[in-house]
N, C-alpha and C positions, 0 to 999 in steps of 0.2 A: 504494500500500500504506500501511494505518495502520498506523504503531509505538508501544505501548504500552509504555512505562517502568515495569517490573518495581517493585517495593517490597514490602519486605519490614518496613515499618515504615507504621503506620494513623495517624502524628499529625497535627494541622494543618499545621505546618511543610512538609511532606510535599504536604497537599493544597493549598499556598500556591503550589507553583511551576506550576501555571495549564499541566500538560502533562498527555495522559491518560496517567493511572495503569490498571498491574494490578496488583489487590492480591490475595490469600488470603482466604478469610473466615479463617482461623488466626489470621491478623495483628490482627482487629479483638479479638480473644477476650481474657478477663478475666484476670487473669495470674495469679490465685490460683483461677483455677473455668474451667477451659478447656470446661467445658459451653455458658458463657453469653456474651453480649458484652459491653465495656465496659459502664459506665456514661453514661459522655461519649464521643462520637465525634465525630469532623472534619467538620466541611461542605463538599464540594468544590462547586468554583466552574467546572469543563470535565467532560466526560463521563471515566467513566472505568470499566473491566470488572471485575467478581467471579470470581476462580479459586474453586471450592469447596474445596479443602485435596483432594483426592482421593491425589492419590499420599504425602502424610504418614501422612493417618488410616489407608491399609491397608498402607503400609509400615511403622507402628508398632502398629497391631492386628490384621493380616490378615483386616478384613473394615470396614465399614463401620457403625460405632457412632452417630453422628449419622445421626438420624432427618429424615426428609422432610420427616415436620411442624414438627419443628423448624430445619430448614434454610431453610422456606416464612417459617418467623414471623422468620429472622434478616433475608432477603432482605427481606420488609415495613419490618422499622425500620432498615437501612441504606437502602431507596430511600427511605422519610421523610424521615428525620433527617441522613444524609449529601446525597442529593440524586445530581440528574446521573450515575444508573446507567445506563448503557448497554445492558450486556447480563449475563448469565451462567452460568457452564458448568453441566453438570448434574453429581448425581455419578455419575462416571461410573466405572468397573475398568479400571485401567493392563494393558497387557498384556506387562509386559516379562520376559522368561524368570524374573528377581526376581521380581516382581508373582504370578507363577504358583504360585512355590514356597511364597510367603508364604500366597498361600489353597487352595492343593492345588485351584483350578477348573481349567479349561480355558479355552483363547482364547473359543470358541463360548459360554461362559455366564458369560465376563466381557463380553464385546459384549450377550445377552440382558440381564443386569442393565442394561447402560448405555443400551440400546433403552427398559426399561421403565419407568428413572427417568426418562429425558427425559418418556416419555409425559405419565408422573400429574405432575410440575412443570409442562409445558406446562396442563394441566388446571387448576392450583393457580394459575400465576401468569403464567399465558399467555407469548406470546411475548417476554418481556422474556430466558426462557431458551432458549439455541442448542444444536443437536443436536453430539454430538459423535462423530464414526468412528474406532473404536478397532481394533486389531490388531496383527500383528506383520508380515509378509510383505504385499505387495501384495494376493496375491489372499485374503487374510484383509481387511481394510477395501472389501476389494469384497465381502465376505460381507455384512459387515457393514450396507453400503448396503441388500444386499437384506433383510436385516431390519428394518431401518426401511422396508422399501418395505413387507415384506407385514403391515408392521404398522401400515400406513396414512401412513405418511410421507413426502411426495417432498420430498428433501433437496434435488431442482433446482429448488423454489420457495421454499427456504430466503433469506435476505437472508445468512447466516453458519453455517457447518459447522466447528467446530472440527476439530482433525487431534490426536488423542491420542496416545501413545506416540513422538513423534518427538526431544523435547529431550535425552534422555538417549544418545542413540544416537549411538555411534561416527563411524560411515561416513557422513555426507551424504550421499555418492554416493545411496546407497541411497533415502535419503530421498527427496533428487530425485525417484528416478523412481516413486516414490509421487505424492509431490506432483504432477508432470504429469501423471501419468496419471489423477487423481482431477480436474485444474482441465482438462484437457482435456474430460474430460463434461461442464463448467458447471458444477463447484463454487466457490462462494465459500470459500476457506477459511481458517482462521483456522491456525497456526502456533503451538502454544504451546511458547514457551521455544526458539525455533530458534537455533543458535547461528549465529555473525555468515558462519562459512562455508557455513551453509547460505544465508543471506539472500543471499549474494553468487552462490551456484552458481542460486537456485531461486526468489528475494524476488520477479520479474517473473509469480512465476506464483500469489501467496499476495494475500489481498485485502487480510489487518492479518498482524500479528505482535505476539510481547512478547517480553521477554528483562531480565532481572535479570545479564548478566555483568558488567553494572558496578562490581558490590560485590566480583567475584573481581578483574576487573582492578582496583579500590582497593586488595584485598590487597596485589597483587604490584606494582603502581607503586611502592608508599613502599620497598621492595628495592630501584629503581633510582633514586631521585630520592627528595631530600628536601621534604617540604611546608614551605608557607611560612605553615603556621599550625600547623608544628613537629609535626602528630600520627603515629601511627606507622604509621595505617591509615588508607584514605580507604572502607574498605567499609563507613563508614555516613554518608557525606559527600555532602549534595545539591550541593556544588558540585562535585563530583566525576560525580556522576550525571549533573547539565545537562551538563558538559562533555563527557561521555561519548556522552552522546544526541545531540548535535549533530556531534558527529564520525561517528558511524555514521548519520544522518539523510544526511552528504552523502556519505557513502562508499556507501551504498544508494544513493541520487539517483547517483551517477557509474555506481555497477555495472547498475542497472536500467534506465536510459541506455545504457549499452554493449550489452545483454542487447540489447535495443528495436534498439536498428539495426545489431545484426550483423545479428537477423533478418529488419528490413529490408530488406537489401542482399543 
């Protein structure tokens, strides 16, 4: 499984420490014209994935304001000028009973939206962008599947399938058996924002992952321990981050290990 180190900040510093980054496009945006992007942007130096902002821009306007075309022309001059783009998501409709209330849709035509952006982006800027299965209940993401099937999509010859709607959610459990039941057909899937109990319960069965709880756990560490470069908060602290990352790097590595030969045995 690849883990992508969450960041909530676009500067060089940032893309210096040579780990892939998930960023926002939010994050790259102008801080007086959140229309447009910087000016100057960071060159990364390892590959690293674009979230589209999707759950901000309809949690904060219940519907999606940024334009396709315009999302096509940010995508072009970050894979320019930053470099080393990997992949990234489409925009896609969260489906979480929030998500719902905020655009008065339904599950079924926040999935059709998210079917038919993928489309015309894949059209616009080809495979650099990954299909993403959104829902709320199992057999909702298995709808889901089938609309990208009858819309011409076999997501099992996909290289990466994002999994929408999971980071916010309570129950892992739940997730789990999402997550298996969706990698057991041969999906590659991608995990956004899985929290570290789900990685532990479910990570053997995800291809990458990302996760930003570094910055909450910087919150809550400087409560129990003081830093030794006296700040009050390590939630915007890349050596806090590294250190973070490497500690769940091998606490994955130990639990996806364990996962691997119980079911060996």
């Amino acid at each position: 499984m690849r883990f992508w180190l969450g960041s909530h900040h676009a500067t060089q510093r940032w893309f210096d420490l040579e780990v892939p980054l998930f960023c926002s496009r939010r994050v790259f945006l102008h801080r007086n014209d959140k229309t447009r992007l910087r000016d100057r942007l960071p060159v990364a130096r390892v590959p690293w994935a674009l979230d589209s902002g999707g759950f901000t821009e309809i949690d904060k306007y219940g519907e999606w304001r940024t334009t396709p075309s315009q999302f096509v022309d940010d995508i072009a001059r970050l894979q320019e000028e930053v470099g080393h783009l990997a992949w990234v998501a489409p925009q896609d409709w969260m489906c979480e009973p929030k998500m719902l209330r905020k655009t008065g849709l339904s599950i079924y035509e926040h999935q059709e939206r998210t079917v038919g952006n993928f489309r015309l982006l894949r059209q616009l800027v080809g495979e650099l962008v990954i299909p993403v299965l959104q829902g709320w209940e199992l057999d909702d993401y298995l709808a889901c599947w089938d609309e990208y099937s009858e819309q011409g999509v076999d997501l099992e010859q996909e290289p990466l399938v994002g999994l929408g709607t999971v980071c916010r959610r309570q129950d892992m459990a739940i997730a789990g058996i999402i997550v298996r039941r969706l990698a057991a057909e041969g999906l590659p899937l991608h995990g956004f924002g899985i929290k570290m109990t789900g990685i532990q319960l479910f990570g053997d069965q995800l291809a990458s992952s990302d996760s930003m709880a570094w910055s909450l756990d910087g919150r809550k560490i400087r409560k129990r321990q003081p830093c030794p470069e006296g700040k009050s908060s390590c939630s915007n602290c890349v050596h806090h981050a590294l250190a973070w990352r490497r500690k769940v790097m091998a606490d994955v590595g130990n639990s996806i290990g364990q996962l691997q030969l119980e079911v060996a045995t």
